[in-house]
C-alpha positions, -999 to +999 in steps of 0.1 A: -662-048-404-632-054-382-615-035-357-576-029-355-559-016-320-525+000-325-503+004-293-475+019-309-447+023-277-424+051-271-409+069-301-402+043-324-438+027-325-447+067-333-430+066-363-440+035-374-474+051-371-467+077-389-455+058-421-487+037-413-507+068-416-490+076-450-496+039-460-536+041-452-542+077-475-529+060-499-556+038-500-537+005-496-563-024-503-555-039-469-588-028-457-622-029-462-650-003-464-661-003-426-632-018-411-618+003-383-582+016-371-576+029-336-540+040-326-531+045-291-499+062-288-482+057-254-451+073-237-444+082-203-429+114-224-458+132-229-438+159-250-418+137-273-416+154-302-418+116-326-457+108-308-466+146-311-459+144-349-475+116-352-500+128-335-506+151-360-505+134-389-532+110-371-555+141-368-552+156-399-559+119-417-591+115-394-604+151-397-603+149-440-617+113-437-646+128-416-650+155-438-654+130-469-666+099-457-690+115-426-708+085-405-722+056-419-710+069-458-690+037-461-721+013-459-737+033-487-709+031-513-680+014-523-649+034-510-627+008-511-589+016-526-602+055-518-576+079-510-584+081-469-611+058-470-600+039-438-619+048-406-586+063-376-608+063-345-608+067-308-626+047-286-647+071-273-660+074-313-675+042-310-702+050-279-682+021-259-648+040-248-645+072-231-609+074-240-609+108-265-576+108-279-547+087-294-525+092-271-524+072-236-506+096-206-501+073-178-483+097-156-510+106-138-490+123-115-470+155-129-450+157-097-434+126-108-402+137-124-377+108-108-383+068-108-378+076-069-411+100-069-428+075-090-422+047-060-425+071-037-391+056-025-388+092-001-419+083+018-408+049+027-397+052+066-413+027+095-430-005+088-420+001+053-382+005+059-373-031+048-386-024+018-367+003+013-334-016+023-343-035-010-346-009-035-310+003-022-299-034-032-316-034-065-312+003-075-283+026-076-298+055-050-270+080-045-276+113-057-272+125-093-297+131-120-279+097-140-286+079-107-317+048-115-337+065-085-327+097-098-332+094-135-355+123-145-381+103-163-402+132-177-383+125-213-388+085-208-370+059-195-337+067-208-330+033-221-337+020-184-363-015-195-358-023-156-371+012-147-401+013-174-415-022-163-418-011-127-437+022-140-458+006-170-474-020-141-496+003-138-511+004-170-540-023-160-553+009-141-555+031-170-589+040-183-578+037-218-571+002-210-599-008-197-618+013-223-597-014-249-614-040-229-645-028-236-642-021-271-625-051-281-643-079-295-620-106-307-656-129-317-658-102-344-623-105-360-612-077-342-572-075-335-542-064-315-508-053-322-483-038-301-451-015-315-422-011-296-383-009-300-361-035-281-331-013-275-346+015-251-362+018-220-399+023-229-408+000-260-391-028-243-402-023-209-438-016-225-443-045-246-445-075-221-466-053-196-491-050-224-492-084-233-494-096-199-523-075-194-545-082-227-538-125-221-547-118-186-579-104-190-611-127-203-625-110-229-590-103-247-571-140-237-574-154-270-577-123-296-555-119-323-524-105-310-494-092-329-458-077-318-438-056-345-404-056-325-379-027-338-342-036-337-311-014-338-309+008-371-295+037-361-266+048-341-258+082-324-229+106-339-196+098-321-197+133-302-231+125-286-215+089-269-209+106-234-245+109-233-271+089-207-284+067-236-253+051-252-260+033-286-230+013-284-254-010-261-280-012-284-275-047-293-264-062-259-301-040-248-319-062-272-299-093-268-309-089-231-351-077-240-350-111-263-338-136-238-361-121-213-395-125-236-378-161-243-373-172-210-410-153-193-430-171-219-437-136-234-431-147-271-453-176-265-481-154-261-476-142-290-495-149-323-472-132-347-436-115-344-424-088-368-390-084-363-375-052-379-343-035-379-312-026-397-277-040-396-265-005-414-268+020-390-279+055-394-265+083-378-290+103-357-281+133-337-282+125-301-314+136-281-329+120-249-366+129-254-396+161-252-402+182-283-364+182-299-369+143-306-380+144-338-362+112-357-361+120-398-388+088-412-367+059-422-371+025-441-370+007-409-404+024-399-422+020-432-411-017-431-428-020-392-460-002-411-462-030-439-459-057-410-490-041-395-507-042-427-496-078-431-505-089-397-542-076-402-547-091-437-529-124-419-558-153-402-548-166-365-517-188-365-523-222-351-491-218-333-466-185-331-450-173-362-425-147-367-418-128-399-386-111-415-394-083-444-363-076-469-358-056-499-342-072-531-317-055-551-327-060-586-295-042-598-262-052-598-247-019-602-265+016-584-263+042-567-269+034-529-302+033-519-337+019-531-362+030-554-401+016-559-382-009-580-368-025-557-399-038-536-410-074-544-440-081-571-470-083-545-459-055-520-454-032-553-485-037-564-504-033-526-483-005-513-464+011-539-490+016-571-513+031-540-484+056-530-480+066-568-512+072-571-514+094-537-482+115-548-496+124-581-525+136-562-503+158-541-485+170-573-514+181-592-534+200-565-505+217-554-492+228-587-522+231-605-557+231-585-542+251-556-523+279-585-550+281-601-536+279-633-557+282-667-556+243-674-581+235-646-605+269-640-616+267-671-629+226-665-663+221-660-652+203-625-636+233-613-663+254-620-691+231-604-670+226-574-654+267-573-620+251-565-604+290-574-621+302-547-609+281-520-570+289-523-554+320-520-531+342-542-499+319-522-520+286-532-529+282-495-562+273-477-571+293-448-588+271-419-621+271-418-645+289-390-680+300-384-674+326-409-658+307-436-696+306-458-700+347-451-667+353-461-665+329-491-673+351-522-682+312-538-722+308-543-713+273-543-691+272-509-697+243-491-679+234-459-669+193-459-653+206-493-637+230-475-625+208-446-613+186-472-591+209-491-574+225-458-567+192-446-557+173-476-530+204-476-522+195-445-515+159-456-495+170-482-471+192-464-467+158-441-466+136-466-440+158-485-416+161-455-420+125-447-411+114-481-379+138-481-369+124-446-365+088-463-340+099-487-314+112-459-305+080-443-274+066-457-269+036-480-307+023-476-320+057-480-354+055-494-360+076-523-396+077-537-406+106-552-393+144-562-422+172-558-398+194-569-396+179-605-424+183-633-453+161-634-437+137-658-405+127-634-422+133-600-413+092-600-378+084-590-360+060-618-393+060-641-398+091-660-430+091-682-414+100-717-401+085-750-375+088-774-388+092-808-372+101-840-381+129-868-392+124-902-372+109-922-345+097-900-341+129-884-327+133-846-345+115-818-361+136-795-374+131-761-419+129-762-431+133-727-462+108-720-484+130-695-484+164-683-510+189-662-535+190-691-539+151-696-541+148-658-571+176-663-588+157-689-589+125-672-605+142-642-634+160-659-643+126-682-650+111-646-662+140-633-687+143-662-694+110-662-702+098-624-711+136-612-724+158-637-758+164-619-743+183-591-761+216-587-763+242-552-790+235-523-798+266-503-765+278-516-746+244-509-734+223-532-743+191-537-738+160-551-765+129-557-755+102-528-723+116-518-702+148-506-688+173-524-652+165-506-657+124-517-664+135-551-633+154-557-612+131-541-626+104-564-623+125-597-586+130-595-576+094-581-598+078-611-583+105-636-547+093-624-556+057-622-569+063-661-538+082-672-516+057-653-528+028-665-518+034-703-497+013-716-468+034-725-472+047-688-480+013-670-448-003-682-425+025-671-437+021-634-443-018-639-475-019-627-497-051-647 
């Protein structure tokens, strides 16, 4: 069992955490029963709207995986490949940390709105005058809200690194830090790596504080450490270039944050650099932080997620490496943009066969269990685990409460089922909008997946159907290769097979070993694996 610490930085390493979180409920093979994931999500903008979706996503993951996979399940059985069967965690969750959420506020004081009330550059007078005569030669300290003193830094560091690396020196005082410290244990195999973006004021400011910090303390000096570095990939719409944050100097930014980790020895600390971006740039409406920053998911992001995955499943460098991740075009002639045909063999067959499987998942409980329609109430499976009863006459779950069980008409209610359904719901609507965000970028759009399609051409490029002919020679018609009852079948054969001794408790329901929210969960990912890996099926979405 190994540990993984995320510090994803500012708004871009949010959304890289975000596709990350899409990535793990998938059940990508790039971790093992037990091993552990704990993202810490900092940002001196404590109501950026990127780190509180991400936020979300984070805690709806963890709450379903609780729900299904409750302490110490993992050690009993083999969850590996499971949808959700990675452990997201806070410190505090492992009895060494008191740190009880993702996120890392390091404003500690709310009446710090201005770099100057961060400094406390108003308070300097007396013995402390020279030092004030400095900051007037190093800062720009007339009035004005654009001013460096004056910058209001409650929506981040506006693109300022020189600001944010004054401010994030005080991280070594944070109790989630030190809380890292005492969690960590790189004897174990546990790891490090830090997210950030190059071209603002908080990733890149954020980044070398952080490794400073873990290289300079004992117990961390020689852990596996690991940077994903974003680079430019998108631009803002000409209208918004009068702004504060100018994208025009995104690339002179991290022309500037490069030579500086060069020259400081920064990258030599390093064990492995992911270096991520996009020469094509997107065009992003302009926004300088709090809750309207909410960037649409893009292929730059998904791309940092698979560099985390790669970094963990990577062993300690003898000396620093640094990565590049591109696509291949395996067409000559197309419609701009990529499909799940255009990853390369091994990351297909990781990442993308995972993600099939995962929006298949999606499909079928939201257009059949949760609408209850005929094919799967009248199933042994539904019946033994009262699916009907769980979703309403819209196909919704209602959150559960303390009087969930006296409300529930079900004999067979049970509450970590439950938990599971309203949160895999949850999941779904993320994962839903997440996809749809990848397919609204420009030329390297991203485009997955259409819930809006039946069952049979959810897949982009790989519908699941054949042309056959009539008798006798007559005209070819099209023969589609799965639909809702196949799905349905598939799921009771396992279900009959692996749980058919499930009966009710004191009016719970349970299941020999295991929980009733595991158990579904497990049904409809083998019944998809089993439909998906026929052979008519498996060559349309080439997977051997």
């Amino acid at each position: 069992m190994s540990k993984l610490f995320i510090f994803s930085i500012g708004g871009s390493g949010s959304r890289v955490v975000r596709s990350l979180n899409m990535l793990l409920a998938s059940g990508v093979p790039h971790f093992n029963s037990g091993d552990q994931v704990f993202p810490i999500m900092i940002d001196y903008d404590v109501d950026n709207g990127d780190t509180k979706r991400a936020f979300k996503c984070v805690d709806t993951y963890s709450n379903l995986h609780i729900s299904a996979y409750p302490k110490d399940f993992e050690k009993n059985h083999e969850t590996d490949r499971r949808f959700f069967h990675t452990s997201l965690l806070k410190m505090s969750d492992t009895g060494g940390g008191l740190t009880s959420a993702y996120t890392m506020q390091f404003r500690h004081n709310p009446d710090d709105k201005t770099f100057g009330d961060a400094i406390g550059y108003d308070r300097l007078r007396n013995e402390k005058s020279k030092t004030k005569d400095l900051l007037k030669t190093l800062y720009d300290v007339s009035s004005g809200d654009d001013t460096e003193l004056g910058i209001d830094m409650t929506v981040g560091f506006k693109g300022n690194p020189n600001i944010g690396s004054v401010v994030f020196n005080n991280l070594k005082e944070t109790i989630e830090l030190k809380d890292f410290f005492t969690c960590c244990t790189p004897d174990n195999g546990d790891k490090v790596i830090l997210i950030g973006s190059l071209f603002g004021g908080t990733g890149a400011s954020g980044i070398p504080e952080l490794v400073k910090a873990i290289r300079g303390n004992q117990k961390t000096e020689n852990v596996h450490l690991g940077v994903v570095m974003i680079m430019p990939y998108f631009c803002f719409e000409k209208d918004d270039e009068n702004g504060t944050v100018k994208s025009n100097l995104f690339n002179s930014k991290t022309r500037a944050a490069l030579s500086f980790y060069e020259s400081s020895d920064v990258n030599q600390k390093i064990d492995s650099i992911y270096y991520v971006g996009d020469n094509e740039r997107t065009k992003t409406p302009y926004n300088l932080g709090g809750d309207q920053q909410k960037n649409k998911s893009h292929i730059v992001d998904l791309i940092g997620a698979l560099s985390v995955l790669h970094f963990f499943n990577s062993d300690k460098p003898i000396e620093p490496r640094r990565y590049k991740y591109r696509m291949h075009d395996n067409e000559e002639e197309h419609e701009p943009g990529f499909t799940i045909l255009n990853f390369y063999k091994d990351d297909y067959q990781k990442i993308i066969y995972p993600m099939v499987k995962l929006a298949f998942a999606v499909k079928f409980m939201r257009s059949e269990i949760a609408k209850k329609t005929k094919v799967v109430t009248d199933r042994p499976y539904s019946k033994a685990f009262g699916l009907p009863s769980y979703f309403d006459t819209n196909g919704r779950v209602s959150e559960p409460n303390s009087r969930s069980r006296v409300n529930s008409q079900n004999a067979k209610y049970e509450s970590g089922l439950h938990s599971t359904l309203f949160n895999f719901q949850l999941f779904s609507d993320q994962f839903i909008e997440w996809i749809e965000e990848l397919k609204d970028i420009g030329n390297h759009k991203l485009v997955l997946f259409d819930f809006n399609r039946g069952i049979e051409s959810l897949v982009q490029d790989c519908k699941l159907s054949k042309m056959t002919s009539g008798f006798f020679g007559g005209a070819t018609k099209e023969q589609i290769l799965v639909d809702p009852l196949a799905f349905s079948e598939q799921i009771q054969k396992h279900y009959a097979k692996t749980y058919q001794d499930a009966a009710p408790v004191n009016g719970e329901l349970h299941f020999k070993d295991t929980t009733a929210g595991y158990a579904l969960l497990d049904c409809i990912l083998i019944g998809i694996e089993n439909i998906l890996k026929k052979s008519e099926i498996s060559s349309i979405l080439k997977i051997q």
